[in-house]
Every structure is written in structure tokens, then in C-alpha cells.
The first five atom37 places (N, CA, C, CB, O) and aatype in JSON, in Angstrom:
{
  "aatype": [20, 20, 20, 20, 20, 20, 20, 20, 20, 20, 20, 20, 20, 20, 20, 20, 20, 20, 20, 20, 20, 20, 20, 20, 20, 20, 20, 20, 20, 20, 20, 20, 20, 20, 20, 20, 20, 20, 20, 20, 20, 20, 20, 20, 20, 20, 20, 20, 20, 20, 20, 20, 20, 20, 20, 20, 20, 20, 20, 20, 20, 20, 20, 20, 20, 20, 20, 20, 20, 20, 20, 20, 20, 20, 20, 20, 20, 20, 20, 20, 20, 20, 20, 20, 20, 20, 20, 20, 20, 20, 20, 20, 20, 20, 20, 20, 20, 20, 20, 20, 20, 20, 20, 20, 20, 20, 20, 20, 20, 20, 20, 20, 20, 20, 20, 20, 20, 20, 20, 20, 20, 20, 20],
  "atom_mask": [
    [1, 1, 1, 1, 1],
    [1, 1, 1, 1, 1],
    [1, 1, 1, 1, 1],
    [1, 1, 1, 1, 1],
    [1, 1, 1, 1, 1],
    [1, 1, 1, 1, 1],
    [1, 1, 1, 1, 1],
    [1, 1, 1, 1, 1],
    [1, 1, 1, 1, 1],
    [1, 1, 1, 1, 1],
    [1, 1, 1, 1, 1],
    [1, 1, 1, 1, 1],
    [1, 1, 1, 1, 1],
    [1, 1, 1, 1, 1],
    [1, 1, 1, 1, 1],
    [1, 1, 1, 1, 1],
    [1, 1, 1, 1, 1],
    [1, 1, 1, 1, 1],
    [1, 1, 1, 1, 1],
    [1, 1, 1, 1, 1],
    [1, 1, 1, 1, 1],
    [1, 1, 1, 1, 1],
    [1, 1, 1, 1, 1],
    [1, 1, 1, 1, 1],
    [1, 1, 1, 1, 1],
    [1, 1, 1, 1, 1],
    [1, 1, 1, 1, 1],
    [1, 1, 1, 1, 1],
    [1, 1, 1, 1, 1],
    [1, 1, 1, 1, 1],
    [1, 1, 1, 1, 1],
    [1, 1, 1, 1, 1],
    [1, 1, 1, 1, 1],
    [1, 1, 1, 1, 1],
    [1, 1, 1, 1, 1],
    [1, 1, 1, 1, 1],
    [1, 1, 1, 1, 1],
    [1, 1, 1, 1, 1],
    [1, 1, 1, 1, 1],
    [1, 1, 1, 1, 1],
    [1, 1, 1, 1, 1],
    [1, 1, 1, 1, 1],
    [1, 1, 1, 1, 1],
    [1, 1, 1, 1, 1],
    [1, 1, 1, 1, 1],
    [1, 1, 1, 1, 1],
    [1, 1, 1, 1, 1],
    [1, 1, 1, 1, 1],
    [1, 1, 1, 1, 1],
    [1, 1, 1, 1, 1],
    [1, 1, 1, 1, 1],
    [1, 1, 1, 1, 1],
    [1, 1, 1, 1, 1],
    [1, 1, 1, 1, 1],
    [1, 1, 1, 1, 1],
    [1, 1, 1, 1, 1],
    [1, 1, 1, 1, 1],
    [1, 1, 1, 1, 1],
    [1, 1, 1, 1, 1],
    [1, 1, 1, 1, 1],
    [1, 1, 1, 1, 1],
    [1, 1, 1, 1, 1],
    [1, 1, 1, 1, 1],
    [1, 1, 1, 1, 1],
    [1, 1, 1, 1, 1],
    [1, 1, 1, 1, 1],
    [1, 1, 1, 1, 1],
    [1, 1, 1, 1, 1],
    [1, 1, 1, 1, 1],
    [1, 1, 1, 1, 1],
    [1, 1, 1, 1, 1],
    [1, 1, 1, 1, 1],
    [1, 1, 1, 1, 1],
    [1, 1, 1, 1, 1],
    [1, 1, 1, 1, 1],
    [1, 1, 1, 1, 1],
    [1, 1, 1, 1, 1],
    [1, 1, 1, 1, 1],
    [1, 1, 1, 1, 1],
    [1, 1, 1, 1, 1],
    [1, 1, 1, 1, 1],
    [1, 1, 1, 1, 1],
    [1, 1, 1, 1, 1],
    [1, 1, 1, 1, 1],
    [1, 1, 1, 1, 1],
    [1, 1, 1, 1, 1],
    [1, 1, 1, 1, 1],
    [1, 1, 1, 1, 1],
    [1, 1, 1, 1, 1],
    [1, 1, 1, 1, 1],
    [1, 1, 1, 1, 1],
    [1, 1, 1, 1, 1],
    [1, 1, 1, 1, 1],
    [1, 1, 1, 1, 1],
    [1, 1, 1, 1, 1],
    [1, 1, 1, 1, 1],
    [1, 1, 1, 1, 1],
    [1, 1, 1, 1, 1],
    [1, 1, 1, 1, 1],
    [1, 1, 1, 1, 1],
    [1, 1, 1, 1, 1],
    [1, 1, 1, 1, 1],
    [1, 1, 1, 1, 1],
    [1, 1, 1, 1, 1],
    [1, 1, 1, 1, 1],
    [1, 1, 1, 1, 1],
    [1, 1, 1, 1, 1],
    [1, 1, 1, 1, 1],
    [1, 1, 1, 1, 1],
    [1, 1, 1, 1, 1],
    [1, 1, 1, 1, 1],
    [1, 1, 1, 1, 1],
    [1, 1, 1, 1, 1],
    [1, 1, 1, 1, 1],
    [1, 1, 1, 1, 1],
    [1, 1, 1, 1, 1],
    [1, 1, 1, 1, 1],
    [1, 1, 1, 1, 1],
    [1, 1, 1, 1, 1],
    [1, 1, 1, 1, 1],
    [1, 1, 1, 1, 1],
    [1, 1, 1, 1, 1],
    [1, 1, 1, 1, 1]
  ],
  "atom_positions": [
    [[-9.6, -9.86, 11.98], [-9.05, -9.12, 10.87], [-9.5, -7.68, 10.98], [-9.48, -9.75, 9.53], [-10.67, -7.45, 11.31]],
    [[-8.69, -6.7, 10.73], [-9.26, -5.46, 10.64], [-9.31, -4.54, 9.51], [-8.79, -4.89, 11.47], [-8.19, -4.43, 9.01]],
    [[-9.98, -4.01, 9.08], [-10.95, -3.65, 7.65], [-10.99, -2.16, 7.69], [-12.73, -4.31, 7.64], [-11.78, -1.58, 8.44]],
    [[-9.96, -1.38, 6.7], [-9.96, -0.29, 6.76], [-10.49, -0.01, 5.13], [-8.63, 0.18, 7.33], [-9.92, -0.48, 4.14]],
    [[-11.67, 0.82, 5.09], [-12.17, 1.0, 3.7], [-12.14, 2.39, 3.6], [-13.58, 0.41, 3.37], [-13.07, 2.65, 2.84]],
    [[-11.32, 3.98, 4.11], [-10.72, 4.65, 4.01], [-9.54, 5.29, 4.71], [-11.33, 5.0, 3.81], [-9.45, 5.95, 5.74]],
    [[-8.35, 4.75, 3.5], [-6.93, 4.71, 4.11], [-6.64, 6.7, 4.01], [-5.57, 3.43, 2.86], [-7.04, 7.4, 3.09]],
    [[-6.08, 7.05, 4.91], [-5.37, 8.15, 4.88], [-4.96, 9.18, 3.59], [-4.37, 7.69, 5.41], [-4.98, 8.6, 2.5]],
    [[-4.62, 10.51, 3.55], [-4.02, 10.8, 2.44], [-2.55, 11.07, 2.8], [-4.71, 11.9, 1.78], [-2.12, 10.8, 3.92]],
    [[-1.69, 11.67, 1.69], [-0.15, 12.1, 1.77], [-0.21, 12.79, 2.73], [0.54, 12.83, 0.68], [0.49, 12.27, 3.59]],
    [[-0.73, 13.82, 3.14], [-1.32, 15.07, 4.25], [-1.42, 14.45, 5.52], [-2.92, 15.73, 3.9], [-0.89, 14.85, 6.56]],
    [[-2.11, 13.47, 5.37], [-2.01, 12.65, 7.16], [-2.41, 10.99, 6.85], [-3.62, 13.47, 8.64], [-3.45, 10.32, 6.79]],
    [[-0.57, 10.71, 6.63], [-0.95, 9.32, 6.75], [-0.6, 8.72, 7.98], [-0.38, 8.55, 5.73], [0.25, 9.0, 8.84]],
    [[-1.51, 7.77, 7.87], [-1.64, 6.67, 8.99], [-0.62, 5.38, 9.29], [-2.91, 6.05, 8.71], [-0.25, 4.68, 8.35]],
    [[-0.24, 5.14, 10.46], [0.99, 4.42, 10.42], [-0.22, 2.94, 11.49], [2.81, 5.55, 11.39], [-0.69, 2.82, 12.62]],
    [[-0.2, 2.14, 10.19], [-1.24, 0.35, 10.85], [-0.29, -0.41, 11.05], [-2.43, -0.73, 9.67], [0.6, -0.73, 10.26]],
    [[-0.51, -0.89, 12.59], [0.13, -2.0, 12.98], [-0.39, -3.07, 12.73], [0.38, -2.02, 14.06], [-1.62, -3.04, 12.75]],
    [[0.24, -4.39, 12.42], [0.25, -5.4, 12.02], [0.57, -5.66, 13.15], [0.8, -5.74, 10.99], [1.75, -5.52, 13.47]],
    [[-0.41, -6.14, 14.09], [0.87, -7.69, 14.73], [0.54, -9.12, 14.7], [1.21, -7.69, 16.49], [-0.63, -9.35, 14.39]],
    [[1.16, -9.96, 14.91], [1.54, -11.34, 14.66], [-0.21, -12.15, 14.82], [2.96, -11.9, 16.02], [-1.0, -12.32, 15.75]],
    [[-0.2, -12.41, 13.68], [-1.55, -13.55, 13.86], [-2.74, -12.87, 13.26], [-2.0, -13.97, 15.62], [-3.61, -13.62, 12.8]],
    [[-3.0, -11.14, 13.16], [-3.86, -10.22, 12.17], [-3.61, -9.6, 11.02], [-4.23, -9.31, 12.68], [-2.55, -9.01, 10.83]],
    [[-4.43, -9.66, 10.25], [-4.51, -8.91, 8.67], [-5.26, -8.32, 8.84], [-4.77, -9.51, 7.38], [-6.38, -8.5, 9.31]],
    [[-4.58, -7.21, 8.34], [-5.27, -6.26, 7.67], [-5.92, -5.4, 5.6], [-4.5, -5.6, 8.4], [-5.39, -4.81, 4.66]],
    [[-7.63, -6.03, 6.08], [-7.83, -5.8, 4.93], [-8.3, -4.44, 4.08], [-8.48, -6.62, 4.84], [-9.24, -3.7, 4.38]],
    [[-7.35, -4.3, 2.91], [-8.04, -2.82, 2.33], [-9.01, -2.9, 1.1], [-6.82, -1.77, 1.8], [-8.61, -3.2, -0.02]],
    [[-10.37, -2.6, 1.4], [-11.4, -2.94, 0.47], [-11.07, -2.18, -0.67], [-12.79, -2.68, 0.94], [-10.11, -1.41, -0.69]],
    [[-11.8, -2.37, -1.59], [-11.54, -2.01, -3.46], [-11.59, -0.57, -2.92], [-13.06, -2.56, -5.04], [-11.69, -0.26, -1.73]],
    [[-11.51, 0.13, -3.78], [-11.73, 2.02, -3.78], [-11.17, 2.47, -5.21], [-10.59, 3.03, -2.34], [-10.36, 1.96, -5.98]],
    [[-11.91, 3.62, -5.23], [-11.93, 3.9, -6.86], [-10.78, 5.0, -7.49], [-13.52, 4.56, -7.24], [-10.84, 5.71, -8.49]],
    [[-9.64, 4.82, -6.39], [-8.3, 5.14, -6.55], [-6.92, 3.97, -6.37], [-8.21, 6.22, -5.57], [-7.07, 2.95, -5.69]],
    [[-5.95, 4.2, -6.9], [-5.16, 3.32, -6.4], [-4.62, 3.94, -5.16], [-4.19, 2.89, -7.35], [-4.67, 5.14, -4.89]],
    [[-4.05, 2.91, -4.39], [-3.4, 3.05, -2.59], [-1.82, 2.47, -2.92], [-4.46, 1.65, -1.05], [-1.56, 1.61, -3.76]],
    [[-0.78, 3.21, -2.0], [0.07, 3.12, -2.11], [0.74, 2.67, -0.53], [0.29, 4.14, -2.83], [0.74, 3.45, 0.42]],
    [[1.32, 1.19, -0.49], [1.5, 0.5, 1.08], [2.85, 0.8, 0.98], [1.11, -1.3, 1.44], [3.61, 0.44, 0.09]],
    [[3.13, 1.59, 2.07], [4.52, 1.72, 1.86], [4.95, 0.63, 3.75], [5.06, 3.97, 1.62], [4.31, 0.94, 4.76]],
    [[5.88, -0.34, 3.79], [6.4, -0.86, 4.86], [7.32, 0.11, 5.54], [7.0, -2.06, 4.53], [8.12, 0.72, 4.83]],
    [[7.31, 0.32, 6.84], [7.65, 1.34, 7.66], [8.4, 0.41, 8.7], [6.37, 2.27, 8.2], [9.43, 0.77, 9.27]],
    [[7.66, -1.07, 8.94], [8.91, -1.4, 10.21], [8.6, -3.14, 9.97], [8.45, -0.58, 12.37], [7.44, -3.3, 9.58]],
    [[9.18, -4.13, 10.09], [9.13, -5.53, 9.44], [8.68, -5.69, 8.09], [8.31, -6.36, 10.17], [8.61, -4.8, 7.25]],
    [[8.32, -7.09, 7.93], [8.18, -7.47, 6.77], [6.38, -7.66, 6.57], [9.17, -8.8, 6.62], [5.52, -8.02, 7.38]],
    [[6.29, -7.26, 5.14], [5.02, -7.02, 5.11], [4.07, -8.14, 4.34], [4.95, -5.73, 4.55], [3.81, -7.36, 3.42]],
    [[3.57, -8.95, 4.09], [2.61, -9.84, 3.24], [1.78, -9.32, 2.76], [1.99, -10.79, 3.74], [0.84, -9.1, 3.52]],
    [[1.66, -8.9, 1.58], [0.48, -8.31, 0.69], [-0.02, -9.23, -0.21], [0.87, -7.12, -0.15], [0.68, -9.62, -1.15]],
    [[-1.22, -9.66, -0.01], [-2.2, -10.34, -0.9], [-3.1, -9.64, -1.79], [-2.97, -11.07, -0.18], [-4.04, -9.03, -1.27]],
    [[-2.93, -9.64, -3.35], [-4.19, -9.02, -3.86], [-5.13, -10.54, -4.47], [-3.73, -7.68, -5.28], [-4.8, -11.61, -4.98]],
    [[-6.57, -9.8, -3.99], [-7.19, -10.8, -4.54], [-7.52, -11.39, -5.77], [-7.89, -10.71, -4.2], [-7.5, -10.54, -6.66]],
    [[-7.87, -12.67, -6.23], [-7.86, -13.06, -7.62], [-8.8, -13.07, -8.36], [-7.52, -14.04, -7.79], [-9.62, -12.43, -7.69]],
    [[-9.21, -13.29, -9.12], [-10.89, -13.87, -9.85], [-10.8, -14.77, -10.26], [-11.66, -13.26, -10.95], [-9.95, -15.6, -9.92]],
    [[-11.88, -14.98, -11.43], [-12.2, -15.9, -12.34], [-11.6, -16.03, -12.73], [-12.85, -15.96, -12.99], [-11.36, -17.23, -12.86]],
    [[-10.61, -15.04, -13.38], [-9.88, -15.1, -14.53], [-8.13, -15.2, -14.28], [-10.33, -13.79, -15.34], [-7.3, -15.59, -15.1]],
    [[-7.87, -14.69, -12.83], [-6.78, -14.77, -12.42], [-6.22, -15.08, -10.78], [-6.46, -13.74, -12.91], [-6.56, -14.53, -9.74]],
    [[-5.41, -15.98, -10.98], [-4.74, -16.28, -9.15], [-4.68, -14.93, -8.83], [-2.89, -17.11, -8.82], [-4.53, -13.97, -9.59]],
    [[-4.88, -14.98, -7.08], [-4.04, -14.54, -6.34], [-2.73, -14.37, -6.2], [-4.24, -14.87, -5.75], [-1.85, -15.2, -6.42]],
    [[-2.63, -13.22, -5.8], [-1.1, -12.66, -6.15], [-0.4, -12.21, -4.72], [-1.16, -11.18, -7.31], [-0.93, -11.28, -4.11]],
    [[0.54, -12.7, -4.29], [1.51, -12.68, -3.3], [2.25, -11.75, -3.09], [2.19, -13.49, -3.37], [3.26, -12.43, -3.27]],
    [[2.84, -10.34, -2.76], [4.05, -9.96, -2.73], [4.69, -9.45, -1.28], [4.07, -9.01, -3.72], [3.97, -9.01, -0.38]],
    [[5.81, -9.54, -1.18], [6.33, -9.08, -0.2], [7.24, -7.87, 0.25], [6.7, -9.85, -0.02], [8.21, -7.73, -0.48]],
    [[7.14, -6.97, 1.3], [7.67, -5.7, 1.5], [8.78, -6.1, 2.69], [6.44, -4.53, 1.91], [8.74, -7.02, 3.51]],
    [[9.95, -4.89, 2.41], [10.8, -5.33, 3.33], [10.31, -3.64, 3.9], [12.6, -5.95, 2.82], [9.24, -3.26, 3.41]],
    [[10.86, -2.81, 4.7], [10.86, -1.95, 5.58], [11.72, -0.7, 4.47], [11.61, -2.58, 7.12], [12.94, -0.57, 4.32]],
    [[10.71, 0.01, 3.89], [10.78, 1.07, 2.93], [10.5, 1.05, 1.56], [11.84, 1.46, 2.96], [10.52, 2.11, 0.93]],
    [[10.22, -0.08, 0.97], [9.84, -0.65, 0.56], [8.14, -0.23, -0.08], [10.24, -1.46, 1.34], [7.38, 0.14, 0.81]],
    [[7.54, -0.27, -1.45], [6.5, 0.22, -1.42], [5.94, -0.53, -2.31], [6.45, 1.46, -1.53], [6.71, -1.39, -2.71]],
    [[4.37, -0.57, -3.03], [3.81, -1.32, -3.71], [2.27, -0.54, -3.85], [3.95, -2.72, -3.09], [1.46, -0.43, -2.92]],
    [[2.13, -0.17, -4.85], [0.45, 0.32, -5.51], [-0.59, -0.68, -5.97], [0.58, 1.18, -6.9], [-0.73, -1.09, -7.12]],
    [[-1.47, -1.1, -4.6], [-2.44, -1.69, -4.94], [-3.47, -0.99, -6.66], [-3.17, -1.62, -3.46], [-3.19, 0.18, -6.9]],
    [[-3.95, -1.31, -7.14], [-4.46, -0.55, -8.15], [-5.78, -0.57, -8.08], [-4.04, -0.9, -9.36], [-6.36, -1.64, -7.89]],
    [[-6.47, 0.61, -8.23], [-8.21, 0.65, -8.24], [-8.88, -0.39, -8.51], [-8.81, 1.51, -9.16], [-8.71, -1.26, -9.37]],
    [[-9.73, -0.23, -7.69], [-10.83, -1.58, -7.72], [-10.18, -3.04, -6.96], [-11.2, -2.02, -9.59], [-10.62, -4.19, -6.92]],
    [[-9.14, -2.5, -6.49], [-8.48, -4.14, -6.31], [-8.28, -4.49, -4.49], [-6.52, -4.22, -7.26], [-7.41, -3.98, -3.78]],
    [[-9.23, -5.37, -4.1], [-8.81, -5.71, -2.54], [-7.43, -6.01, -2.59], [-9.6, -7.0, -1.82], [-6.81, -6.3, -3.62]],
    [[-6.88, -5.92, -1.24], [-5.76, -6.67, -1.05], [-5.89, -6.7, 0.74], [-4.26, -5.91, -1.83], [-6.64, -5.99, 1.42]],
    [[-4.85, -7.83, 1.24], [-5.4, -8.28, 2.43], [-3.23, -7.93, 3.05], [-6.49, -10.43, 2.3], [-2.41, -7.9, 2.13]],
    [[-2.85, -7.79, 4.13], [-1.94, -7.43, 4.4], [-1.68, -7.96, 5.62], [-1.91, -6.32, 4.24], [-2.59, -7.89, 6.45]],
    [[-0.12, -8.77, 6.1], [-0.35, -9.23, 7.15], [1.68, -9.13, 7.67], [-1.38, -10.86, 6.92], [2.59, -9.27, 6.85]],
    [[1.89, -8.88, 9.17], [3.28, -8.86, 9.15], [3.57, -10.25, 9.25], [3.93, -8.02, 10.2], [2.92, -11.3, 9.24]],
    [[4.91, -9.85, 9.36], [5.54, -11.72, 9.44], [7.22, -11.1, 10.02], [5.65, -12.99, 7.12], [8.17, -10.49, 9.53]],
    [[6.88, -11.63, 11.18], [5.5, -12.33, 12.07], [4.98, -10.78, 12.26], [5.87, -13.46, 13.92], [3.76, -10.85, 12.36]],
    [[5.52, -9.06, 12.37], [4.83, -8.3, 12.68], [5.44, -6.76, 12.27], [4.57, -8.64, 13.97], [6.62, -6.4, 12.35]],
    [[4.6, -6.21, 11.93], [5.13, -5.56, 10.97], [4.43, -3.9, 11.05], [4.86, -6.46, 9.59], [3.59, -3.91, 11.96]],
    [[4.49, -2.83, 10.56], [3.42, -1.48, 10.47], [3.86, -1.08, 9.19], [3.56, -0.11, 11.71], [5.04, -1.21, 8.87]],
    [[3.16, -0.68, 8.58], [2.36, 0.27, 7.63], [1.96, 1.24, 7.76], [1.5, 0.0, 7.25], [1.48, 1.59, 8.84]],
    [[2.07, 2.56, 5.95], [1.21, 3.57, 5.86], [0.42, 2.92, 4.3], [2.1, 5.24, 5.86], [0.81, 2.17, 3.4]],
    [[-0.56, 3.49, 4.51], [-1.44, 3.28, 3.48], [-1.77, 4.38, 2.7], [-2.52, 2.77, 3.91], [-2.85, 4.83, 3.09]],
    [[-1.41, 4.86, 1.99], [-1.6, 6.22, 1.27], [-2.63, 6.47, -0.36], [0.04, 6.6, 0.96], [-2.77, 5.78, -1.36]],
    [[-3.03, 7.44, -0.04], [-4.03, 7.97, -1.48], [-2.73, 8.57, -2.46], [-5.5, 9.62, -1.01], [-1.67, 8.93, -1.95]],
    [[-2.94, 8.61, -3.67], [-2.43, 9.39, -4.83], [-2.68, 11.42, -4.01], [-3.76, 8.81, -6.63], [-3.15, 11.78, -2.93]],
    [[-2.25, 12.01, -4.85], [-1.91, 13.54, -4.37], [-3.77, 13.68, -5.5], [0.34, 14.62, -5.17], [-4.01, 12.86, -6.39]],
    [[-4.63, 14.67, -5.2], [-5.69, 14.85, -6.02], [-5.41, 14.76, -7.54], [-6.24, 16.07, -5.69], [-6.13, 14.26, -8.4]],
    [[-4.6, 15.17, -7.63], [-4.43, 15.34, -9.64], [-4.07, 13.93, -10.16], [-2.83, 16.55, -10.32], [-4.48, 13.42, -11.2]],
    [[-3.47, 13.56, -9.51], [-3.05, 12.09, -9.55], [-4.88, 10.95, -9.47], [-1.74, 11.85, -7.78], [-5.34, 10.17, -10.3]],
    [[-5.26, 11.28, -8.48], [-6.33, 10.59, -8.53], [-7.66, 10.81, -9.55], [-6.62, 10.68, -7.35], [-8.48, 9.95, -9.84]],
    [[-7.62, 12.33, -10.05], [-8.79, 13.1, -10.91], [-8.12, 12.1, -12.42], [-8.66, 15.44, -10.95], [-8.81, 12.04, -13.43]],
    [[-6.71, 11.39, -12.35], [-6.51, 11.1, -13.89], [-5.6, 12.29, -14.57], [-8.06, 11.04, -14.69], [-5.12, 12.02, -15.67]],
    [[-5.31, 13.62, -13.98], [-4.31, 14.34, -14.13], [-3.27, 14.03, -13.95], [-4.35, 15.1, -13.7], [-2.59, 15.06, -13.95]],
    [[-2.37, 12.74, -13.7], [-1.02, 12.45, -13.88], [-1.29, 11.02, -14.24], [-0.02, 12.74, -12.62], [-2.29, 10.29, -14.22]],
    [[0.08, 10.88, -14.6], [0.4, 9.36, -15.24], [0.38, 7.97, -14.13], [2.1, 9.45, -15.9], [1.42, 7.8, -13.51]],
    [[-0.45, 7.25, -13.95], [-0.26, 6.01, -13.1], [0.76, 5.28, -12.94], [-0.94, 5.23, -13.35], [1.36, 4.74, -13.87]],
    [[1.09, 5.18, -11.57], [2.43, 4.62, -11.31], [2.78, 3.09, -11.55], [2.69, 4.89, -9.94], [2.78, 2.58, -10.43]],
    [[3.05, 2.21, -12.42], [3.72, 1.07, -12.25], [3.31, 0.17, -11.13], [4.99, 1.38, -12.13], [2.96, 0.93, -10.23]],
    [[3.16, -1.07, -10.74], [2.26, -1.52, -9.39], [3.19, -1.62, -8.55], [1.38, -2.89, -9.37], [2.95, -1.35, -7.37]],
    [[4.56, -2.07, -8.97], [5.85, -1.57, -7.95], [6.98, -0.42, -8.44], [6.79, -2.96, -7.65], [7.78, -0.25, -9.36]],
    [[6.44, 0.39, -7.0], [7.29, 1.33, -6.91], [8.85, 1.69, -7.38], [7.21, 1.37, -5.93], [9.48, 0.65, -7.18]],
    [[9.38, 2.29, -7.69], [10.9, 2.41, -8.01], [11.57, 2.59, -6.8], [11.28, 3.58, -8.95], [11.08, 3.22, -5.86]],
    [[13.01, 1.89, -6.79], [13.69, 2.87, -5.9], [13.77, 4.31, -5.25], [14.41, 2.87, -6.26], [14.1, 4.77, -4.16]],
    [[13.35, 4.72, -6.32], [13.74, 6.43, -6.02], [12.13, 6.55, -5.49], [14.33, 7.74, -7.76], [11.84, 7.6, -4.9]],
    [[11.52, 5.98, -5.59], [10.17, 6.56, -4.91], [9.56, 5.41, -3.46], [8.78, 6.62, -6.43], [8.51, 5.34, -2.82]],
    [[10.55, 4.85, -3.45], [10.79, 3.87, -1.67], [10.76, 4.79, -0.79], [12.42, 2.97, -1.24], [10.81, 5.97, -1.16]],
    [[10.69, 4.53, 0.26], [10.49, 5.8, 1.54], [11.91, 5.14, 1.99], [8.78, 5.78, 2.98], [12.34, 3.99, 1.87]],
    [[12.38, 6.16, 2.48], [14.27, 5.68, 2.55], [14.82, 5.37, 3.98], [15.42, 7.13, 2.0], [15.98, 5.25, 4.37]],
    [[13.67, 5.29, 4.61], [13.67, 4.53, 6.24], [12.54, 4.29, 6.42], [14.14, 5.31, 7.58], [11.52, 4.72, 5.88]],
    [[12.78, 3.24, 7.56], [11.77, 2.9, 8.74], [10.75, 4.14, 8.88], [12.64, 2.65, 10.26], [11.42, 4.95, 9.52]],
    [[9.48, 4.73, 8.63], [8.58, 5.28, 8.86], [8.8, 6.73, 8.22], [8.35, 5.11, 10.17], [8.68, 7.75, 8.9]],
    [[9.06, 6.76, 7.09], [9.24, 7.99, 6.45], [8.72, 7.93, 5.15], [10.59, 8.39, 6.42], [9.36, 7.37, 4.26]],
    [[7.51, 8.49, 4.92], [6.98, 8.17, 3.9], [7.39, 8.56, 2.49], [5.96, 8.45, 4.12], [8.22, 9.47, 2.52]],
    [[7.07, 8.16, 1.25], [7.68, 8.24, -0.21], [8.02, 9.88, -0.68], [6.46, 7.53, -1.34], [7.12, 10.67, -0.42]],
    [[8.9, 10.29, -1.15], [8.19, 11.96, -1.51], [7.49, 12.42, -2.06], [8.6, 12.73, -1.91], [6.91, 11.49, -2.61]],
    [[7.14, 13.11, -2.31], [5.83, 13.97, -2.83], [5.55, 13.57, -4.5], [6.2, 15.88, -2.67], [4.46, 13.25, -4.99]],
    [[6.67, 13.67, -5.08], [6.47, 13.28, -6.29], [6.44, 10.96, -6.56], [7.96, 14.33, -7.08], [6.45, 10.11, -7.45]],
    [[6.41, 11.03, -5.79], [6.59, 9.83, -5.77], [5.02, 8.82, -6.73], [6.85, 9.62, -4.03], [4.91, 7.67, -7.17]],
    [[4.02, 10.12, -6.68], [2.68, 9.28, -7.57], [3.07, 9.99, -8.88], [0.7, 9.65, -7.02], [2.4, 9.57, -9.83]],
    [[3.91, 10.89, -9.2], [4.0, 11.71, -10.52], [4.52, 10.78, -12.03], [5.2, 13.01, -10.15], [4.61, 11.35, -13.11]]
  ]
}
């Protein structure tokens, strides 16, 4: 499994390959992360507690989803898949803008294969 505990920002994100048979896990962090699917299908697991299951969702290729602060989630293709993993823009993360919904809107999907969300897309 491979364990990334600081993902990229908007400025230089990182494009993680998934391939067939590895997950990739993103530890808690005291911002929310934004997985946007760039090429297959993506398996996103956030983890559960005491108090609540595990939660399942799936990305198709543009496709996006906001893990939310404090929250692992474990990521895997099927069968293989890449990813960007992205930070909020600073104002966004200081609590200067409004938190985004845990799934993304249409209009803030990245609108191909490896093109990430636009700028306003954490606003």
C-alpha cells in the first residue's frame, strides 16, 4: 500500500497511479483534500468509527469527491486507475471560504481525463 500524508497543492498537483492490486492511503490532515479521477475508475474508502460504517464511493474519470478534515480515506483503481489529490486554495483552508459539499458539483468536475477542477472550484 502506499501512504501519502502530504498530497500536493492546486499550484502543483500530483497525478498517483493506482495500479491493479495497490491502494493508496491518504492519512487524516487538518484540511479537507479534494480526489479528483483523471483516468479509470476510482474506489474511495473513508474510514468508519465507533459511531459510523465505512463509507464506499466511487469515481468515474473527472469526476471528484472532498475527503473532509480529519478523515482517512484509502483509494484503489479498478482494476487501475490515476489520480490528483489536491489541497483547498489558502483562504479556503485558513476558514476564509465556505466548505465545499463532500461531492463535488458538476460544474466543479475536471472536464477530462487529467485536467484538474477550476480554480474556483473550493469557493
Amino acid at each position: 500500500m502506499l501512504d501519502s500524508q502530504q498530497p500536493h497543492s492546486l499550484e502543483a498537483p500530483a497525478l498517483w497511479a493506482l495500479p491493479p492490486g495497490q491502494a493508496l492511503s491518504l492519512q487524516p490532515a487538518s484540511v479537507a483534500r479534494q480526489v479528483v479521477a483523471c483516468r479509470g475508475r476510482v474506489w474511495l474508502t473513508l474510514d468508519g468509527g465507533p459511531a459510523a460504517a465505512a463509507q464506499d464511493h466511487w469515481l468515474r474519470p473527472g469526476e471528484a469527491f472532498t475527503v473532509p478534515a480529519g478523515q482517512r480515506a484509502v483509494l484503489e483503481g479498478w482494476p487501475a486507475a490515476s489520480v490528483q489529490v489536491l489541497l483547498p486554495p489558502p483562504a479556503a483552508a485558513s476558514g476564509g471560504a465556505k466548505a465545499q459539499s463532500p461531492v463535488a458539483s458538476k460544474s466543479t468536475q475536471a472536464k477530462s481525463a487529467g485536467v484538474r477542477p477550476p480554480l474556483g472550484a473550493w469557493a
